[in-house]
N, C-alpha and C positions, 0 to 999 in steps of 0.2 A: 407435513413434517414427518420424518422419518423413525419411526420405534427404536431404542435401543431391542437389541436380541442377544441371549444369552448364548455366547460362543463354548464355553468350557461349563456345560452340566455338571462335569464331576468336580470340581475345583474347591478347595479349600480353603483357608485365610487361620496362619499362626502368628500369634504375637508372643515373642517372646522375650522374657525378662531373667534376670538373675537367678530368681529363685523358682520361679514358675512360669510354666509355657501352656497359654489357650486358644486352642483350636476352634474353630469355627468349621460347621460341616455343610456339606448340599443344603441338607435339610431342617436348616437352622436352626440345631441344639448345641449348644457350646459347652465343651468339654476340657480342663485343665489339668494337667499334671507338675510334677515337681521336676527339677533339672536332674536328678541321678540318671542312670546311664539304664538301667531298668525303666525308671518311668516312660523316658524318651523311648524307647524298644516298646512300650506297649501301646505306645503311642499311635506310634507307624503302624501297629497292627490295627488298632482302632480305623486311620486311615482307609486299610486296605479293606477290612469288611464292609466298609463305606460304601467302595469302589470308587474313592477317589485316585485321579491320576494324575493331578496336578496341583500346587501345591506352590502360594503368596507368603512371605514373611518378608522383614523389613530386615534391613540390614542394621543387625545393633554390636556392633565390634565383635569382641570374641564372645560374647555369647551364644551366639546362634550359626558358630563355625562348624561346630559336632554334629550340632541337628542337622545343617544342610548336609554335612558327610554323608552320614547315615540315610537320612534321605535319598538322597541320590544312588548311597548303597542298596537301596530297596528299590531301587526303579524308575520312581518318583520323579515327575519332571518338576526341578524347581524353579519358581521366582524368587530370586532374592532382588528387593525393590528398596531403591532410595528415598529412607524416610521423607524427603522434600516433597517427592512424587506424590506422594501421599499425606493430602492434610486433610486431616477429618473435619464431618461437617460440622455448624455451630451446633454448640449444648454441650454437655457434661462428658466429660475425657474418661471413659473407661478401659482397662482390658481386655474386657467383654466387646463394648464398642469397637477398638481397634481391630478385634481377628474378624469380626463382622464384616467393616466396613472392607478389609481388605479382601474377604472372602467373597462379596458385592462386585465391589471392580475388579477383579479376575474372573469371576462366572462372567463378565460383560465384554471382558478384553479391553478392559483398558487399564492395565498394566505392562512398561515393560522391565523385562530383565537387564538388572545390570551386569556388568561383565566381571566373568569370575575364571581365569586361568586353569589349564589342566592341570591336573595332581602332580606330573612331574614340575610342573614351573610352578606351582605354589612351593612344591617342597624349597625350588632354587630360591625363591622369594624371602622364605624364612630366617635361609643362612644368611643370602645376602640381607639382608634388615638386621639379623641379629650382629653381624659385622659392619653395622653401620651404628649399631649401639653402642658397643664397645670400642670403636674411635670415638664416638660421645663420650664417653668415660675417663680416655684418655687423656682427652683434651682439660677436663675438669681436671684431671691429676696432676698435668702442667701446671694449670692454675697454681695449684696448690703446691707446687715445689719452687714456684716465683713470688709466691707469697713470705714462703720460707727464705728464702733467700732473700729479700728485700728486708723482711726483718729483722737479719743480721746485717743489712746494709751488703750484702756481696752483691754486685751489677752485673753478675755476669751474664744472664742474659740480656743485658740492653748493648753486649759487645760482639756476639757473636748469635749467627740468626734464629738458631735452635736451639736450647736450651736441652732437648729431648735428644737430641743429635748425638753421633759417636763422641767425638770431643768430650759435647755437655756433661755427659752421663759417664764418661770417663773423670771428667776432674767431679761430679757428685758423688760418686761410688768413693773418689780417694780422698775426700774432706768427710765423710761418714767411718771411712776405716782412720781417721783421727792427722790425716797431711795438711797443716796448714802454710807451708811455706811457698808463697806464689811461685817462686821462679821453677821447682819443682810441679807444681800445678798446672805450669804453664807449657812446660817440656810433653803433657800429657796429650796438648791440642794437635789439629791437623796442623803440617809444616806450615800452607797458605796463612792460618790464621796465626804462627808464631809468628811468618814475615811482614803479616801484613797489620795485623793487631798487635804487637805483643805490647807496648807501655797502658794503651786503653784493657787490657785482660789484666795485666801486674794490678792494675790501680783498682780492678773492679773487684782481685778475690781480698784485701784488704779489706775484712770485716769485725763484725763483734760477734761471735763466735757464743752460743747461749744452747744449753745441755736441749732445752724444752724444743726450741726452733730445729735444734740440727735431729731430736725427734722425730718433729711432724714431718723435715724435709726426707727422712729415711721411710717411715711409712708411707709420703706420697711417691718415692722411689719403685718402692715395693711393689703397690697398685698398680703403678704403669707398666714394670715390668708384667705382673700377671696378667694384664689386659694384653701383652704383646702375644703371652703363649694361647690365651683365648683367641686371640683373632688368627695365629699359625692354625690351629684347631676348626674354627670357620673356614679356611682355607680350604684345609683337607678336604673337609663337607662338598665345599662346593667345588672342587676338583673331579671328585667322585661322583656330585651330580652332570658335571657337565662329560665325563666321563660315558654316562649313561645315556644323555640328550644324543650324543654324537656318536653312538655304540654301531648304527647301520647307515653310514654316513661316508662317501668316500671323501678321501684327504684332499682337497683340491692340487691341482698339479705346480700349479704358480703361485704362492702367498708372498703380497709385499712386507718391505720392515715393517712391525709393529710402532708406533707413536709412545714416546717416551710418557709414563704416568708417575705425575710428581710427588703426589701424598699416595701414603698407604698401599704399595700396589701387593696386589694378589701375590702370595709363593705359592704359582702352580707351572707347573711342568708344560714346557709350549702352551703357554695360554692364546696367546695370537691365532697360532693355528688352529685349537679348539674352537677361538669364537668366530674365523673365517669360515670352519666344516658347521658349528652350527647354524649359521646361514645359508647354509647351501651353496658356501663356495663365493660367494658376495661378500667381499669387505667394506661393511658400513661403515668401518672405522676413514675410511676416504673423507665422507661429511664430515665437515669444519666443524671444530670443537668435538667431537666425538671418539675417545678411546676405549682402548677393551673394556677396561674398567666401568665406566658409565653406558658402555652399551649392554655389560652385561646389567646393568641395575635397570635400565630402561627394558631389558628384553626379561626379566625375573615380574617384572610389573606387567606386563601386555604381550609375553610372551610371543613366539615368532610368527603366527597366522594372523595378520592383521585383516587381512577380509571379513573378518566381524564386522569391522566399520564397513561402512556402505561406502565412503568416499574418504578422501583426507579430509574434506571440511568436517563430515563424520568425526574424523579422529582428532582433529584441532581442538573441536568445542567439547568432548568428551574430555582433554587435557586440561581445559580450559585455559587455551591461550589465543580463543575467538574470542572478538569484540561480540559484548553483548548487547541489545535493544530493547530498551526499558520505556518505553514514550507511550503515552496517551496524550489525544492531542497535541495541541501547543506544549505541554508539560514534559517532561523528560524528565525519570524516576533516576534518583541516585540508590541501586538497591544493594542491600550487606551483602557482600562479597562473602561466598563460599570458599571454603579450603579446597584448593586446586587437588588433583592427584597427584601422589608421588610422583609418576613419571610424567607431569607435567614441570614438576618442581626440576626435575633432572636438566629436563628440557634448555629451562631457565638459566641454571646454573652455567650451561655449558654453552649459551648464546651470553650470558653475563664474560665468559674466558673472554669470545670475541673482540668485546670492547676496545682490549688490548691491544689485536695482532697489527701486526703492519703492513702484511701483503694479504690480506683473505676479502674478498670482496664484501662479504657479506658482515662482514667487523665494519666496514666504511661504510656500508649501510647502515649498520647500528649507530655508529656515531654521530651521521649525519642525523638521525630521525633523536638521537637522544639529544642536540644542538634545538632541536625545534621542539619537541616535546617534552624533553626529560626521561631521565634513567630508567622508570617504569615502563612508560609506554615501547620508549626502544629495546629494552630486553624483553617481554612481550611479545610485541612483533618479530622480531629477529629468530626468539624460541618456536615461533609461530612456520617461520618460512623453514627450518630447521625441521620441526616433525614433518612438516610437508616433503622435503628432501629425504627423510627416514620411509613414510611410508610409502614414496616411488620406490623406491629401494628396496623395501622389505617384498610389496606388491607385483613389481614389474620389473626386480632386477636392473632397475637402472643406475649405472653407474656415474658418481658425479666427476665432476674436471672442475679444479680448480684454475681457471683464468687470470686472477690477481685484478688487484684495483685497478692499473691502468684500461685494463677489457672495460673493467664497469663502469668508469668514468667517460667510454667513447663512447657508451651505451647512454650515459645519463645527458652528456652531450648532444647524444643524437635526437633525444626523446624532447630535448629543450626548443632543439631545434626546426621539429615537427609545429612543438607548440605555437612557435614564431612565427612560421610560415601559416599556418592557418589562422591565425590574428590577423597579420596580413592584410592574409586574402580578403578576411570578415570588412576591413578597410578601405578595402580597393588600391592595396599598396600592394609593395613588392621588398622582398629583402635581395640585395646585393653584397657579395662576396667583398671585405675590402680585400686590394690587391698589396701583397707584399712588397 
């Protein structure tokens, strides 16, 4: 039987918490500091009189963001490891115990690191999440101005589709500055929905009118507009980082249209083109269900070097949208499902559009596997075949062709018809052509 051997002599193990961060060293004395921004600094000195050069901590949200900064600013080659990875052994759960145990399995090499983007794509990361917040925000504001409105009984958003919309927000703004006569309220809509709504609008802004409701519906007004100038301002941010990304970058000489983006889209200045040159001239936006918009959220998550992953099966089950294998013996484990990554969730969402389409082959896949499975397993897979398609893309520049369902359907055809013929034979039969 073979020895474990300690691969990294210098290697360290931090456990870090809220309030206080414990080191574990070579030489197994265990040292703690407090989170100020001095502590951590003399920290890393303490490290380096060590002569450590390597350096286990567990991934615990934003606590341990600075430290790894810093860290990394000093040198320092870090693991940041997934607490899962890492479960201590039985007996009593200490601090102490954990920078130990961590400091154990890296002098041994069995830890690995989890994937942590460059400075420039965390900074895109930040804007893009914090403008994903603030549509979260939005959306709650909504709530809160259909709440208002229902309370005075006005229906008008159960008549027309947005309530948030130019329209909407034109006859809100003029029932707040004190308009209640509908046929005036009504002159405010788009022309379509005067022609095509207008007795279901008359009938809807017919309400009971109440000081306290028309209130809250002004204040959740308010909100949404401020969320609107926060997210123009997100914008900026990230205009200016992609700006940056694409600074030594030529323009590609051919870019096709951009793909229309229905909610929320970016105001930035040739966006398309930007996120064609930061690919290097490769329009991922070709891949079904993928626009700028979500490629930029997906490419802020994992940023553009996917060769970190060793393979796409690499990058599937990293997303987690590989089927996992839980069995012992005969028994088969139902085990608690982990929170996917972001840009697995992105994944999802944008193999979820598919279900829809009517000519994308890979929608007819989805539906067909969601007919025998269910909605889960075929958005899953389909998100599955989807980052497969992203990271040839990303990898090997390979460009996709959309063929449409009838190609896939002479493909599923053909495949049925393999199957036939080799039953068959297993028989000692023969399939014959009927003749027209």
């Amino acid at each position: 039987m073979t020895e474990l051997k300690q691969i990294n002599h210098h290697a360290a193990g931090i456990d870090v918490g809220s309030e206080k961060i414990f080191i574990a060293l070579p030489d197994s004395s265990v040292h703690n500091f407090l989170t100020f921004t001095t502590d951590l600094s003399a920290a890393i000195q303490l490290l380096k009189q060590h002569g450590v050069v390597t350096v286990a901590m567990e991934s615990t949200g934003v606590y341990g963001v600075v430290l790894y900064e810093m860290l990394e600013e000093a040198q320092l080659n870090v693991y940041l490891v997934n607490p899962s990875h890492v479960k201590h052994v039985p007996g009593r759960k200490t601090d102490v115990q954990d920078c130990q145990w961590l400091q154990q399995l890296h002098s041994y090499g069995l830890l690995n690191a989890s994937f942590v983007p460059v400075a420039s794509i965390k900074e895109l990361r930040s804007y893009v999440r914090l403008r994903e917040g603030y549509i979260e925000d939005q959306a709650t504001c909504v709530l809160r101005m259909q709440k208002a409105l229902i309370l005075m009984n006005i229906r008008l958003h159960q008549v027309i589709s947005q309530i948030q919309g130019t329209s909407g927000m034109k006859v809100l703004k003029a029932i707040l500055q004190g308009e209640r006569n509908a046929e005036r309220l009504l002159m405010l809509c788009d022309a379509r929905i005067v022609k095509n709504k207008k007795e279901d609008v008359l009938a809807s802004l017919q309400g009971n009118y109440k000081p306290e409701h028309l209130f809250a519906l002004e204040q959740s007004v308010n909100c949404y507009e401020f969320y609107q100038t926060k997210l123009r301002e997100c914008d900026g941010k990230i205009e200016e980082q992609l700006i940056k990304l694409t600074l030594n970058k030529p323009i590609p000489s051919h870019i096709n249209e951009p793909k229309p983006i229905r909610h929320h889209p970016p105001q930035i200045k040739e966006y398309h083109q930007k996120m064609v040159t930061l690919m290097n001239g490769n329009d991922v936006t070709s891949l079904p269900g993928i626009t700028d918009y979500n490629l930029m959220q997906i490419v802020s998550e994992v940023g553009t070097d996917l060769t970190k992953w060793a393979t796409e099966k690499h990058f599937t089950s990293w997303l987690g949208l590989a089927p996992g294998k839980h069995s012992s013996g005969k028994m088969v484990k139902r085990p608690k499902k982990k929170p996917a990554p972001r840009a697995g969730l992105i994944f999802r969402e944008a193999a979820q559009s598919l279900l829809q389409s009517k000519t994308i082959a890979l929608g007819h896949f989805a539906r067909r596997l969601r007919a025998k499975k269910g909605a889960y397993i075929a958005i899953k897979a389909t998100a599955r075949k989807l980052a497969e398609l992203f990271y040839r893309a990303m990898t090997k520049g390979l460009q996709y062709v959309e063929r449409g369902i009838e190609h896939y359907q002479k493909h599923l055809d053909q495949l049925q018809l393999k199957s036939l013929i080799k039953k068959a034979a297993a028989l000692k039969m023969s399939i014959v052509p009927l003749n027209n």
